[in-house]
C-alpha positions as CSV (number, residue, x, y, z in Angstrom):
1,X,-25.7,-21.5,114.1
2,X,-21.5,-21.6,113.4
3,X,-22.5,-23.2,109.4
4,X,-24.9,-19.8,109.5
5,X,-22.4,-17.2,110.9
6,X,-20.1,-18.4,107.7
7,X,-22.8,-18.5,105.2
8,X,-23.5,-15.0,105.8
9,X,-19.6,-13.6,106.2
10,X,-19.6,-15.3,102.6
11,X,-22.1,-13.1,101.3
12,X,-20.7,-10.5,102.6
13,X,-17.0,-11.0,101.1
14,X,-19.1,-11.9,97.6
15,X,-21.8,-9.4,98.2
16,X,-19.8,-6.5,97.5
17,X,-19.4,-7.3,94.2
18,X,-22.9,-5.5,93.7
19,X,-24.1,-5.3,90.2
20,X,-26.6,-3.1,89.2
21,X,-30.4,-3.4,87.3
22,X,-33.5,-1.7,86.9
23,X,-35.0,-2.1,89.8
24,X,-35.2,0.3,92.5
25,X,-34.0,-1.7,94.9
26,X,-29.8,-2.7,95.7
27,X,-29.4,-6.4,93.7
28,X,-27.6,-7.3,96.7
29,X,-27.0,-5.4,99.8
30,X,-24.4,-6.0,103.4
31,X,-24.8,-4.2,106.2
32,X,-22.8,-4.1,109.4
33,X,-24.9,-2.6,112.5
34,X,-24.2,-0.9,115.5
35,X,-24.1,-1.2,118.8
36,X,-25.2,-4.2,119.1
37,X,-23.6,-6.0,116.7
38,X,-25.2,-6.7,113.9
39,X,-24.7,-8.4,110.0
40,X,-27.4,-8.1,107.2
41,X,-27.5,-9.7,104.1
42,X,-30.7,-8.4,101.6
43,X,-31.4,-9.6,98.4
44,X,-33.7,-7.6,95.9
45,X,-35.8,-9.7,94.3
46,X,-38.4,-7.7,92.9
47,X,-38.6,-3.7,91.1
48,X,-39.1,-2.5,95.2
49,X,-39.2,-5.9,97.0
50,X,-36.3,-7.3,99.2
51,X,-36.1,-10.4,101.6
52,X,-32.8,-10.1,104.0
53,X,-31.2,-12.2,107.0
54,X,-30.2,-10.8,109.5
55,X,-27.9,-12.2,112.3
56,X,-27.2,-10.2,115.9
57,X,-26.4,-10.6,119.4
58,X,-29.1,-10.3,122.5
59,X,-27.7,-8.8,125.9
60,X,-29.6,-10.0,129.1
61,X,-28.5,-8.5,132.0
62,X,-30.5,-10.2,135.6
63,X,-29.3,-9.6,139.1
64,X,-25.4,-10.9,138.9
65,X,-25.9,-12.6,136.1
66,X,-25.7,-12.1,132.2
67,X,-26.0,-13.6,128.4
68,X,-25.2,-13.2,125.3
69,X,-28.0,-14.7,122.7
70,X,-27.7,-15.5,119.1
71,X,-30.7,-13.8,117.0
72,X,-31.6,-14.6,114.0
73,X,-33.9,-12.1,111.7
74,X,-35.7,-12.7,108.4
75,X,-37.6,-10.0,106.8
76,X,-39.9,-9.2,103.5
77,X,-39.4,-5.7,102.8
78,X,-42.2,-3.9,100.4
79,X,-40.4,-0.4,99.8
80,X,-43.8,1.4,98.9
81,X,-42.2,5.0,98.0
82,X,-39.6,4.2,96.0
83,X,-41.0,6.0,92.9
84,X,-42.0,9.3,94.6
85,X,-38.5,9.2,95.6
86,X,-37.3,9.0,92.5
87,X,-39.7,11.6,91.2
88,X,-38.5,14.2,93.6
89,X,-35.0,13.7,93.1
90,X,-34.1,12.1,96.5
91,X,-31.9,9.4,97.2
92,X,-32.5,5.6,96.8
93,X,-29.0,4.3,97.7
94,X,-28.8,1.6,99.7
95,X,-32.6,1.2,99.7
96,X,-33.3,4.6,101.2
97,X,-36.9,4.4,101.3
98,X,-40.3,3.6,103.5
99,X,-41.3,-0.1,104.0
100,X,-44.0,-2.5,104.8
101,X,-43.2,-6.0,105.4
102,X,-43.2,-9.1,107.4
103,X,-40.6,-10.1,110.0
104,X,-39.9,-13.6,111.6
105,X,-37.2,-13.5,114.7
106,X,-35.8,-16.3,116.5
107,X,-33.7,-16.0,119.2
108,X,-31.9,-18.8,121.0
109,X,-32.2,-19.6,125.1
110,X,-28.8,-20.7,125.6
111,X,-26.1,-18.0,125.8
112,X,-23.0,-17.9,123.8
113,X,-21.2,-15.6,126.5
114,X,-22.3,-15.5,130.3
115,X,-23.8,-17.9,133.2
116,X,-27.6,-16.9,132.1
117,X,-29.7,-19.5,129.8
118,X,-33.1,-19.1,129.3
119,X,-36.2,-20.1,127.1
120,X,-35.7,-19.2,123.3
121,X,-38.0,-16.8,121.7
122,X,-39.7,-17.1,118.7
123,X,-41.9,-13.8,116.8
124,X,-44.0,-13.4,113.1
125,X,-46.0,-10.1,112.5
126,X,-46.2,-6.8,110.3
127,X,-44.0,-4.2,110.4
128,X,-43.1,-0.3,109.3
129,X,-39.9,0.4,108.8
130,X,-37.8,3.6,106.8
131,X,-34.4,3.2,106.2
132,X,-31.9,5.9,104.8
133,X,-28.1,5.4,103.6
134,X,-25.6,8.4,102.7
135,X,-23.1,8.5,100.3
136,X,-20.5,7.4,103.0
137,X,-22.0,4.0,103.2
138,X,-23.8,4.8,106.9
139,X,-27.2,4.2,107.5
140,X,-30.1,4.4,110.0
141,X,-33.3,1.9,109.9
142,X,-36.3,2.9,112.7
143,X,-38.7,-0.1,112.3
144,X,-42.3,-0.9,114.4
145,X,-45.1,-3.4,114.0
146,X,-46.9,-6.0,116.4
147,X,-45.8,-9.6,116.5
148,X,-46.8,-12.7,118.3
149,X,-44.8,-14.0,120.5
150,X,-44.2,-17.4,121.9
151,X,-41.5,-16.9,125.1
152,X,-41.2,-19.0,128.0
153,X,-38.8,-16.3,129.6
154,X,-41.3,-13.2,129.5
155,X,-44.4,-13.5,129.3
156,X,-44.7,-17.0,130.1
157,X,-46.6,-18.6,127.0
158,X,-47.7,-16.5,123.9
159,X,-48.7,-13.1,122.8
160,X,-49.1,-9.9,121.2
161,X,-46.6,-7.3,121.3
162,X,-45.1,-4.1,120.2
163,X,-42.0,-3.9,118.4
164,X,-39.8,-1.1,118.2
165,X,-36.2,-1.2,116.3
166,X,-33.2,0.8,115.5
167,X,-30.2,0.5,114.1
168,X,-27.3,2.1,112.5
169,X,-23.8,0.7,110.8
170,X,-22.2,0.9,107.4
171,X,-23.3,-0.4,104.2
172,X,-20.3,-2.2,102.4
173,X,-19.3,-2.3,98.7
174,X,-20.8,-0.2,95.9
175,X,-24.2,1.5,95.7
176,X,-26.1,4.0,93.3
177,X,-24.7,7.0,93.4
């Protein structure tokens, strides 16, 4: 987890040296997110494809007892309205469009911070996402989709369920204006 945390705060030191194409997604893109905190590295590798890593921290809170959990999120991002965007003169900044993609999450049982451990938790499925940046590098990203689950903790065994995300934070280095 620690060789991760470092391979990702290198991206994001050399990731702000963001060169531009013609696609009409960010070459490379860092994001910091808030409240929970939150770092995002995503890579454009197609004219409106992206695949990103995400790394955040889980709060459990049980009875007298709490943990903080390591998370781990990787995502393929298909930003389907990227063109219509474009036609109608609206921003594409930072990848300010509508998505469909696929998510995989992991999170870890045992807590970095706090006296609660648990089973770790491991998702796949489909999601829809929009995400929007402004010119002074914030964003906002509102995500859904169903996933299975495998979870010890919470359901006790495996599943389908519902996913809903937020998240807002900063973009840094240079974007499309």
């Amino acid at each position: 987890m620690k060789s991760l945390l470092v391979f990702l705060l290198s991206i994001a030191v050399f990731g702000s040296l963001n060169a531009q194409s013609d696609k009409n997604v960010e070459d490379h893109q860092v994001q910091l997110g808030f409240p929970i905190p939150a770092i995002l590295y995503e890579k454009g590798i197609g004219n409106n494809t992206t695949l990103s890593v995400e790394t955040l921290a889980g709060l459990e809170i049980r009875n007298a007892e709490y943990g903080v959990y390591p998370i781990v999120r990787g995502q393929y991002r298909y930003y389907y309205n990227m063109k219509r965007r474009l036609e109608k003169k609206k921003n594409i900044s930072g990848n300010s469009g509508n998505y469909l993609g696929g998510l995989l999450l992991y999170q870890d049982g045992n807590s970095l911070l706090g006296n609660l451990n648990k089973a770790s938790i491991f998702a796949v499925g489909p999601v829809y996402g929009m995400q929007r940046t402004y010119r002074g590098g914030f964003f906002y990203r509102l995500e859904t989709g169903l996933a299975y689950f495998e979870d010890d903790a919470f359901i006790k065994g495996s599943g389908i369920a519902l996913i809903l995300a937020a998240r807002i934070g900063w973009v840094l280095g240079r974007k499309r204006k």
